[in-house]
C-alpha positions as CSV (number, residue, x, y, z in Angstrom):
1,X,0.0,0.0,0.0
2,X,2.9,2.7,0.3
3,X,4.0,1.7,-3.3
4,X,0.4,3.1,-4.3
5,X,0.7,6.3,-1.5
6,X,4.2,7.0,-3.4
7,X,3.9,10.2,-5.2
8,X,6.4,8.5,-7.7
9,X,5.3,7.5,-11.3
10,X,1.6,8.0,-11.9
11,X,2.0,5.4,-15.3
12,X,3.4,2.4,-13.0
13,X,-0.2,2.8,-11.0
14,X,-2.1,3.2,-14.4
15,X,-0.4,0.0,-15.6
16,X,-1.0,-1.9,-12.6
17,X,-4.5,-0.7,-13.0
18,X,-5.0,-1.1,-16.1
19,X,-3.7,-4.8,-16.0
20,X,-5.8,-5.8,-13.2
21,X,-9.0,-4.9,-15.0
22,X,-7.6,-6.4,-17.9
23,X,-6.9,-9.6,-16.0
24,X,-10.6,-9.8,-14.0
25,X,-12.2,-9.4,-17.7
26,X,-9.8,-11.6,-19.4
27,X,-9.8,-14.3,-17.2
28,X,-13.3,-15.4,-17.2
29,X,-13.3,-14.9,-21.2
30,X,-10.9,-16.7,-21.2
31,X,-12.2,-19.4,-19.5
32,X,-15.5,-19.3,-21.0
33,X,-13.8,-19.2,-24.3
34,X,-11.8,-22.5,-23.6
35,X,-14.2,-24.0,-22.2
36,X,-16.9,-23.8,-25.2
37,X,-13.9,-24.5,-28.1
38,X,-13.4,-27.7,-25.9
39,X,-17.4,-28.8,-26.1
40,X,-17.3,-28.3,-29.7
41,X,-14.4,-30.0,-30.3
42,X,-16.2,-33.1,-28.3
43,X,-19.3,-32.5,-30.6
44,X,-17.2,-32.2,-33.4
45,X,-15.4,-35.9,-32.7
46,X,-18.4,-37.6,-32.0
47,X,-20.7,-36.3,-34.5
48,X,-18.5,-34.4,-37.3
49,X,-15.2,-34.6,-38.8
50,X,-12.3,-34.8,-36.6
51,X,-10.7,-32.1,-38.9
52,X,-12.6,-29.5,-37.1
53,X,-12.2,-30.9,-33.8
54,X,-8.8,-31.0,-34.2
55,X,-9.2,-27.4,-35.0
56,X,-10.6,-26.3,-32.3
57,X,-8.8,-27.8,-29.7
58,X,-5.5,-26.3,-31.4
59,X,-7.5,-22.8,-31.0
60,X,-7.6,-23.7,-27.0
61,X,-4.4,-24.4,-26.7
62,X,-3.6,-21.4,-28.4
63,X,-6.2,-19.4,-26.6
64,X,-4.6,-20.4,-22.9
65,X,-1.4,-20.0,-24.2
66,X,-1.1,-16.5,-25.1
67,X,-3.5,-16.3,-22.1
68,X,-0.7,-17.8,-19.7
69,X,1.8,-15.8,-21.4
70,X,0.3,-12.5,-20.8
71,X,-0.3,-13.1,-17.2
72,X,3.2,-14.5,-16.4
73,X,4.6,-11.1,-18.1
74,X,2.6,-8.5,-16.6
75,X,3.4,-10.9,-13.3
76,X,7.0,-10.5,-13.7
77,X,6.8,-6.9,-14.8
78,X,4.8,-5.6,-11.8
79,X,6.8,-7.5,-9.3
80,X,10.3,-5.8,-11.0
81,X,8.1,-2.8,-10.9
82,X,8.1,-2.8,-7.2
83,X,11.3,-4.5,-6.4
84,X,12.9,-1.5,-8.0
85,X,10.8,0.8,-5.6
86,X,11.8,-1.5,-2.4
87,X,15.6,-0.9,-3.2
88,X,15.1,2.3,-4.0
89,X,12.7,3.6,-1.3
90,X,14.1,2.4,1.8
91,X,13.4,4.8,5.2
92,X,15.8,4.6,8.1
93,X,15.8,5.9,11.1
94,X,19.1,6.6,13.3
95,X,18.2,5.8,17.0
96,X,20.6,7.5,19.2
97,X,21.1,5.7,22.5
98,X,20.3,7.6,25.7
99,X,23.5,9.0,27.5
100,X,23.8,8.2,31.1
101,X,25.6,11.4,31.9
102,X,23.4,14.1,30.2
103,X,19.9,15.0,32.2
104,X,16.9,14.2,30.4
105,X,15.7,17.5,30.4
106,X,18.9,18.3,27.9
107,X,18.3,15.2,26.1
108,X,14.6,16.2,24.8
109,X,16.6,19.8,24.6
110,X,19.0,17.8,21.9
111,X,16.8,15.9,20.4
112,X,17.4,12.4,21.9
113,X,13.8,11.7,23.0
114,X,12.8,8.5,21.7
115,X,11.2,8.2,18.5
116,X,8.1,6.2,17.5
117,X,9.0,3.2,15.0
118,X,6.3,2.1,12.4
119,X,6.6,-1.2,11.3
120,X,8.1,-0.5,8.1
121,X,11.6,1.4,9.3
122,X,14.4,-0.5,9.7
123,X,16.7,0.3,12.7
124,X,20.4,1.3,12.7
């Protein structure tokens, strides 16, 4: 969810966007799709030339394919999208041990109050 608070590239959020409606209206059309070419193809053995049948289950396979192909690469593509972001968007916080010798009234003076950590700062 911080990747998508990032005021960083608004065309990385489009595409990720973009490919998730493409994937929930692709995938049962896709499925649908396969699913009906495969029927015929049954039909088509049992009651018509295997030529067609042949056919059609050569158009599934095709179908699922590209399918398969598509999701793998916007897969890969969004998860190098925001591998980048992790290397590249890291927040550190420097904690700076209390001092036994200075008051604590000087301490808040200097700064040295604790901090509060979120979850997602890593500690040096």
């Amino acid at each position: 969810l911080q990747w998508l608070r990032n005021p960083g590239p608004q065309h990385e959020k489009r595409t990720l966007f973009g490919d998730m409606v493409c994937f929930l209206f692709i995938t049962p059309l896709a499925t649908i799709s396969g699913w009906l070419c495969l029927r015929g193809a049954v039909d088509h053995l049992h009651f018509s030339s295997r030529l067609e049948a042949v056919g059609l289950i050569a158009l599934t396979v095709a179908l699922f394919t590209i399918y398969l192909f598509w999701t793998l690469v916007s897969f890969r593509y969004h998860c190098r999208l925001y591998n980048e972001w992790r290397r590249t968007n890291q927040r550190v916080i420097l904690l700076i041990p209390k001092s036994a010798n200075i008051p604590s009234n000087q301490q808040s003076l200097l700064g040295l109050q604790p901090l509060k950590r979120n979850s997602k700062e890593t500690i040096v």
